[in-house]
MMTF fields as JSON, N, C-alpha, C and O atoms, coordinates in Angstrom:
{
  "mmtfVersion": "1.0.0",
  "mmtfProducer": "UNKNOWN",
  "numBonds": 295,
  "numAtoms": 296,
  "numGroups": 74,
  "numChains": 1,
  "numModels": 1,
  "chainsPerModel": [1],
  "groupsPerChain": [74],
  "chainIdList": ["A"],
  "bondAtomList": [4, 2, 8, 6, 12, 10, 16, 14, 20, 18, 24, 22, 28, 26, 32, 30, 36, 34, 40, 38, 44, 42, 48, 46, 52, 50, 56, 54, 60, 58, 64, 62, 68, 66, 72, 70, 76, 74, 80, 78, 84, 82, 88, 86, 92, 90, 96, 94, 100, 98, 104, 102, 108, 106, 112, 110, 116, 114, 120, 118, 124, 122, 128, 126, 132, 130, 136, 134, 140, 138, 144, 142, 148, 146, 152, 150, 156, 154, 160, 158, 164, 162, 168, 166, 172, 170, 176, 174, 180, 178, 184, 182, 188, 186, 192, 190, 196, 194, 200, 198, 204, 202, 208, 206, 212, 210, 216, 214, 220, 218, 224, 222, 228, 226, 232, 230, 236, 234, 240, 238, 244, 242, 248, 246, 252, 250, 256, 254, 260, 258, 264, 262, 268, 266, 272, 270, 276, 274, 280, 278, 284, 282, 288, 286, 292, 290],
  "bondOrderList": [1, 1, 1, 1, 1, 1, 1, 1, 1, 1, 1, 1, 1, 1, 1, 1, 1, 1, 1, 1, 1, 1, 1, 1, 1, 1, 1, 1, 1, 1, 1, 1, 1, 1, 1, 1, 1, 1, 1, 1, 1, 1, 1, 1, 1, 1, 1, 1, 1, 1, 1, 1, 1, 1, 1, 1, 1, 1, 1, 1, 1, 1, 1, 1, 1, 1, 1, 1, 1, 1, 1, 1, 1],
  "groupList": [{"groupName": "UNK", "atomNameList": ["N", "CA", "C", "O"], "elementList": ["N", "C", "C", "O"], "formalChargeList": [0, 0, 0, 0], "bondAtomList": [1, 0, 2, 1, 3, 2], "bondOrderList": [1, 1, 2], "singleLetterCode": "X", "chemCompType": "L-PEPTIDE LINKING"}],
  "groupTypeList": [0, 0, 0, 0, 0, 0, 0, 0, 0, 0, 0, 0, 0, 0, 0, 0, 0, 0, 0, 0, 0, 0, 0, 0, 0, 0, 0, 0, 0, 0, 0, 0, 0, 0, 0, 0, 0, 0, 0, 0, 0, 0, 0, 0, 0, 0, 0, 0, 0, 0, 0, 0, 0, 0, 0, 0, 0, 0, 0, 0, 0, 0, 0, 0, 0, 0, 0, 0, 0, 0, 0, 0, 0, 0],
  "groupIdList": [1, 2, 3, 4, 5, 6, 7, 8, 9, 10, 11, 12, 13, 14, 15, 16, 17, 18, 19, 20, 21, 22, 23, 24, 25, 26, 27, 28, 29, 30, 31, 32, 33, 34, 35, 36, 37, 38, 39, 40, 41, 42, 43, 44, 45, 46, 47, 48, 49, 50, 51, 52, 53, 54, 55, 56, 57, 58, 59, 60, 61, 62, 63, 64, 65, 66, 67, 68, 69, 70, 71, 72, 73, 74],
  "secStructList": [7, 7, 7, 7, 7, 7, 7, 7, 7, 7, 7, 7, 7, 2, 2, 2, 2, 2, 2, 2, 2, 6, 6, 2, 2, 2, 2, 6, 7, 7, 1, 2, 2, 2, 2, 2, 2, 2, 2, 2, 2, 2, 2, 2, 2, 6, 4, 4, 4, 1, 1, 1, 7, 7, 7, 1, 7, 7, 1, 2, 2, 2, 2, 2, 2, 2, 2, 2, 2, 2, 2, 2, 2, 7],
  "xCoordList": [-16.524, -15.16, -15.114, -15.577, -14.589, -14.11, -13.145, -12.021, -13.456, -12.715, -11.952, -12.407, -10.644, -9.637, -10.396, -11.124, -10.143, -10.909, -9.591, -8.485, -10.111, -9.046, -9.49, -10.489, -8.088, -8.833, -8.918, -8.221, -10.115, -10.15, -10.976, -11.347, -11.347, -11.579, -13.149, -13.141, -14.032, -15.293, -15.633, -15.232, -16.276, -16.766, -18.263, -19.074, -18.758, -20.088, -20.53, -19.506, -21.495, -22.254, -22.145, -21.938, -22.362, -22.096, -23.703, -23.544, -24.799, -25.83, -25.895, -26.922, -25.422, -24.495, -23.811, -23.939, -23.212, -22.099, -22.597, -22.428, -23.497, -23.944, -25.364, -25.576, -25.798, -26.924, -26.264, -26.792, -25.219, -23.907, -23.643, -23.655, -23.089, -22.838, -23.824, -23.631, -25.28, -26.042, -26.913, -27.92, -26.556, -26.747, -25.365, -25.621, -24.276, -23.265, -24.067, -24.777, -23.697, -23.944, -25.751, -26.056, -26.422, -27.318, -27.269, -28.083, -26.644, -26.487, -25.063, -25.044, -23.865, -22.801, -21.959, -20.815, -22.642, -22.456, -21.124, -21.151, -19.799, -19.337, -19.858, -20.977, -19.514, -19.77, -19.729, -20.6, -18.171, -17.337, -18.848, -19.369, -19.231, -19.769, -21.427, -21.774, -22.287, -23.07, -22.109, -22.15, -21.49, -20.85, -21.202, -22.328, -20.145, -20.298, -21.607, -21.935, -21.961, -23.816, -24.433, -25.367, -24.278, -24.85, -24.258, -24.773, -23.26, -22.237, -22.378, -21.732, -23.062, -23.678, -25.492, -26.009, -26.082, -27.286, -27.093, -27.558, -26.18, -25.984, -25.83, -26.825, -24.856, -24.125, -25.144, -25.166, -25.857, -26.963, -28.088, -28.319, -28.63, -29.965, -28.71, -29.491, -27.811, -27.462, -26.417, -25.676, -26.552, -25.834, -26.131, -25.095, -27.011, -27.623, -26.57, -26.542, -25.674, -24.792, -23.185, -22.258, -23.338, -21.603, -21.692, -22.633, -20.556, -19.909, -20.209, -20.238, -20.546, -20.522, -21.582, -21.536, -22.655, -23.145, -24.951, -25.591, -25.095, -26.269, -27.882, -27.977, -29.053, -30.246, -30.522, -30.31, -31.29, -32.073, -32.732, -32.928, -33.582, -34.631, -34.685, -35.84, -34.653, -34.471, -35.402, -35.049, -36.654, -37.787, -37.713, -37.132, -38.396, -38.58, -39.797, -40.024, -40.287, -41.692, -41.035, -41.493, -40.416, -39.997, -38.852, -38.76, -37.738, -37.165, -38.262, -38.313, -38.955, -39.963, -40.437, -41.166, -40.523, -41.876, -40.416, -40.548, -39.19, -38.13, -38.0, -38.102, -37.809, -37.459, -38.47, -38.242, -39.814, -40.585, -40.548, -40.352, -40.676, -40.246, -39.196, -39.34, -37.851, -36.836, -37.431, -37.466, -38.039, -38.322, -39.363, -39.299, -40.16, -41.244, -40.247, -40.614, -39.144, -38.958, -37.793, -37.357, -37.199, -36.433, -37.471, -37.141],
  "yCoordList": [-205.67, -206.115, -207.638, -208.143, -208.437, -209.519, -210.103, -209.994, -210.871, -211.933, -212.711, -213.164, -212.809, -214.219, -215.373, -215.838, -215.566, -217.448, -218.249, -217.981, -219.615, -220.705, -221.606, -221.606, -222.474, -224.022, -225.536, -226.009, -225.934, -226.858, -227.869, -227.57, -229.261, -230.43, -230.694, -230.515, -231.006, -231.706, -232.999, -233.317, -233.536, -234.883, -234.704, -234.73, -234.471, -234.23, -235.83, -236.339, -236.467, -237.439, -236.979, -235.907, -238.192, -238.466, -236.975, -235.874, -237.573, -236.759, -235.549, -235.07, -234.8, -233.568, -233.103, -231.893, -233.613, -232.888, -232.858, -231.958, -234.409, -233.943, -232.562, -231.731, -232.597, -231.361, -229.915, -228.869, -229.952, -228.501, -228.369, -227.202, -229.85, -229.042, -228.347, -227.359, -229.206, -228.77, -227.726, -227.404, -227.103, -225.816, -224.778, -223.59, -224.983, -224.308, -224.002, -223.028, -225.325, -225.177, -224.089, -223.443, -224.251, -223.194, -221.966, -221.201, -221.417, -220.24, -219.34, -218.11, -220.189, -220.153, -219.713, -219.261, -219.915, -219.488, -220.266, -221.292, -220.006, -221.387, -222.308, -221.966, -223.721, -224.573, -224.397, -224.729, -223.569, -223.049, -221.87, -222.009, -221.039, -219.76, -220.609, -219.932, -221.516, -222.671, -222.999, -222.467, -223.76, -224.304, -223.275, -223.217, -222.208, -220.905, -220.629, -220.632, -220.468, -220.081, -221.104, -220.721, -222.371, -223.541, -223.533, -223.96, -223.043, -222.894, -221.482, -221.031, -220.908, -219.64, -219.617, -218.914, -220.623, -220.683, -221.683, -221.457, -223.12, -223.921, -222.916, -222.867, -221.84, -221.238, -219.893, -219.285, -219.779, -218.988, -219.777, -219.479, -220.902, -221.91, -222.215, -222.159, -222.388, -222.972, -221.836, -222.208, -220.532, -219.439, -219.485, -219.092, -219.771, -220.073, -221.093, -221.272, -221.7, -222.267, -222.244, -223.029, -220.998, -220.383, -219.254, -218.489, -219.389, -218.284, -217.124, -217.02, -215.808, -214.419, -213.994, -214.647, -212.768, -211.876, -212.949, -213.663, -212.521, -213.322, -212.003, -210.909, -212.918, -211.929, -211.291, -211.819, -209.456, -209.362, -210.171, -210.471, -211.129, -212.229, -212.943, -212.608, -213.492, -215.036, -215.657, -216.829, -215.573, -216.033, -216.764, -216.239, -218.131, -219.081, -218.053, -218.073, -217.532, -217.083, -215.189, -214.846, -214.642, -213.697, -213.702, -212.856, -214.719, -215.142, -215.854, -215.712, -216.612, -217.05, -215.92, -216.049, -214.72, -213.825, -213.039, -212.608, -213.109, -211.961, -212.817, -212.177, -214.051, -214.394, -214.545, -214.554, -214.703, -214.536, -213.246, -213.192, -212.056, -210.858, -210.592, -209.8, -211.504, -211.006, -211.619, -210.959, -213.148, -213.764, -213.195, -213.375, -212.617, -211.505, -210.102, -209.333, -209.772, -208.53, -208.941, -208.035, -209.821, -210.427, -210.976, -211.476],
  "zCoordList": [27.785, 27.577, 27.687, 28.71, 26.71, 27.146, 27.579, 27.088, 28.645, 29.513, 28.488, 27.438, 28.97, 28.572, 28.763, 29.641, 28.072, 27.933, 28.058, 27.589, 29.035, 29.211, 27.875, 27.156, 27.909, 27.591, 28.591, 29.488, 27.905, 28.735, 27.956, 26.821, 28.585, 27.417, 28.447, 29.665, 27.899, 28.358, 27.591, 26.472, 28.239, 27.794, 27.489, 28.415, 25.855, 26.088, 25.225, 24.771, 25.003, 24.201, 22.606, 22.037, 22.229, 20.694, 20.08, 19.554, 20.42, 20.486, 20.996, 20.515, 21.661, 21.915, 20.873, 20.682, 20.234, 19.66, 18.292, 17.47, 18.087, 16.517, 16.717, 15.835, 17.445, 17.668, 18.01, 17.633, 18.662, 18.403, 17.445, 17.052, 16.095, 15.021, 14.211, 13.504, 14.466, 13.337, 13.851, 13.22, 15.097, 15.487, 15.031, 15.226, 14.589, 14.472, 13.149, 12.898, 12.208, 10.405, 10.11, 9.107, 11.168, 10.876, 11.561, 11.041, 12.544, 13.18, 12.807, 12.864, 12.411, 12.374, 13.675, 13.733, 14.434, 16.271, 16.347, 15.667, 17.094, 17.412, 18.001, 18.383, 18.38, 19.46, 20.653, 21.458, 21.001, 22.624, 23.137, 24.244, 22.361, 22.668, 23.227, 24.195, 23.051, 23.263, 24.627, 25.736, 24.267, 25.836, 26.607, 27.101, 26.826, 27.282, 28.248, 29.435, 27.353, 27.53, 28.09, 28.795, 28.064, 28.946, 30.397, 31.431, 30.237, 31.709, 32.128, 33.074, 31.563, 32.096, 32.661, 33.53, 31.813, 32.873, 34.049, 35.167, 33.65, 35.18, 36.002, 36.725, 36.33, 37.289, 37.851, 38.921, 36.732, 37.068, 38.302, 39.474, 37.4, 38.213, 39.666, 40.616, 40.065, 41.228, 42.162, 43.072, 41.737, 42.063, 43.784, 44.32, 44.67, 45.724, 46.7, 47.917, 45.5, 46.302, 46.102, 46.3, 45.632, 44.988, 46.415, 46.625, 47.214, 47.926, 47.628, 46.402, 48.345, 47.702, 48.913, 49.955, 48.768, 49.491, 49.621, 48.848, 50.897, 50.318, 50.37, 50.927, 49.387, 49.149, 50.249, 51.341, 50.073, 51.236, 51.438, 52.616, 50.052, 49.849, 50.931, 50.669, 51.749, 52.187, 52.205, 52.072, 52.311, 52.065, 50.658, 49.707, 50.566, 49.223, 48.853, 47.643, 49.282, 48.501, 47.667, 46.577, 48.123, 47.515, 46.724, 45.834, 46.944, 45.664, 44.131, 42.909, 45.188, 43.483, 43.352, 42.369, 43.745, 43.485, 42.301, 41.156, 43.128, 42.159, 40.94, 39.894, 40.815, 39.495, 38.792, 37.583, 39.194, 38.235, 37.801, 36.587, 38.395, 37.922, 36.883, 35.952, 37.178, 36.231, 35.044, 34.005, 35.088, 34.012, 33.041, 31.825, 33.552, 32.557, 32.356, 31.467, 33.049, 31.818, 31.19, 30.479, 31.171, 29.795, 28.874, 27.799]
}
């Protein structure tokens, strides 16, 4: 199901935006759905410091051991 989407304005670089379009004009992806997805791996790589439940993990050596795991079966 999808989520309501807000709006909202970012400030990205001139070089940014021409490499979004000419990823749009060959994928026909939007631009927003890219954003999206870039603001979906930041929040992923730094999830460690967003509020919520924390790992049985706590060990640095068995979190690297889980994401290397997730990262070989994607």
């Amino acid at each position: 199901m999808e989520r309501k989407k807000i709006s909202t304005t970012v400030y990205i670089t001139q070089d940014q935006n021409n490499l979004l379009k000419l990823l749009n004009q060959k994928t026909k992806v939007p631009i927003a759905e890219y954003i999206r997805e870039g603001i979906d791996l930041v929040l992923e790589k730094h999830k460690q410091n967003l509020p919520g439940q924390l790992s049985l993990l706590q060990d640095d050596e068995n979190r690297k051991d889980l994401r290397q795991r997730e990262f070989l079966d994607n």
